[in-house]
N, C-alpha and C positions, 0 to 999 in steps of 0.2 A: 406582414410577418417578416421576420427579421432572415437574412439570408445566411447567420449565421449556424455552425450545425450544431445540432445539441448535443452532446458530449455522456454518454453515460456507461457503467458499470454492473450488472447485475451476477448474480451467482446465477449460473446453467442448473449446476448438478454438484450434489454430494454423494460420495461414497465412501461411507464406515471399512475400515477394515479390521480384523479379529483382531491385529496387536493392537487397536489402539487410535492409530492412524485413520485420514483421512484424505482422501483426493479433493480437491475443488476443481472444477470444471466453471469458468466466467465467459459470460458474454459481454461484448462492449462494442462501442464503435469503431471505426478505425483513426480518428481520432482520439481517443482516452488513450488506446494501442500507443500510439504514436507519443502521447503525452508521458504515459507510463514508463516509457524505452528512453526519451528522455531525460527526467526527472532522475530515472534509477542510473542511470550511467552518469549526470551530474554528479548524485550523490558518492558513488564510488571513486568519480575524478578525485571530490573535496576530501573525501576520506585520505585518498591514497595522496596528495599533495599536503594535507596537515599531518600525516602518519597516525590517522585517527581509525582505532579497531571501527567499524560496521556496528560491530555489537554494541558495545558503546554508547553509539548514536542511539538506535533502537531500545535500551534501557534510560536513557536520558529523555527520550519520546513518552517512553511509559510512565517515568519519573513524576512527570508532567503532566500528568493525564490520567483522569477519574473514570478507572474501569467501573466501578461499581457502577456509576450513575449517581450518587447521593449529592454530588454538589458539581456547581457548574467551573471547571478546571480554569477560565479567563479569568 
């Protein structure tokens, strides 16, 4: 077996709220942790160094990507 750690993410817990809203509560490892705190602060560097909105990005991600499921987005 490989001595590497396996890496994952699951949902704990959800909680509906009356407005609307919901909480997520995730479980993961303390690497994904680590990967996530990462990644996200990269992407915030590149934002703030190209003066590119967050948003932006995140609609351009969606842009790109088949919520429905009807076709394969590649």
């Amino acid at each position: 077996m490989s001595d590497e750690e396996i890496t994952y993410i699951g949902i704990e817990k959800i909680t509906e709220h009356d407005n609307g809203d919901a909480t997520y509560t995730f479980q993961m490892t303390d690497k994904a942790s680590e990967n996530i705190k990462e990644l996200g602060l990269k992407l915030i560097l590149f934002c703030g160094a190209t003066q590119t909105d967050l948003q932006d990005v995140f609609d351009w991600i969606m842009s790109h990507t088949n919520v429905e499921g009807d076709n394969d987005p590649r």
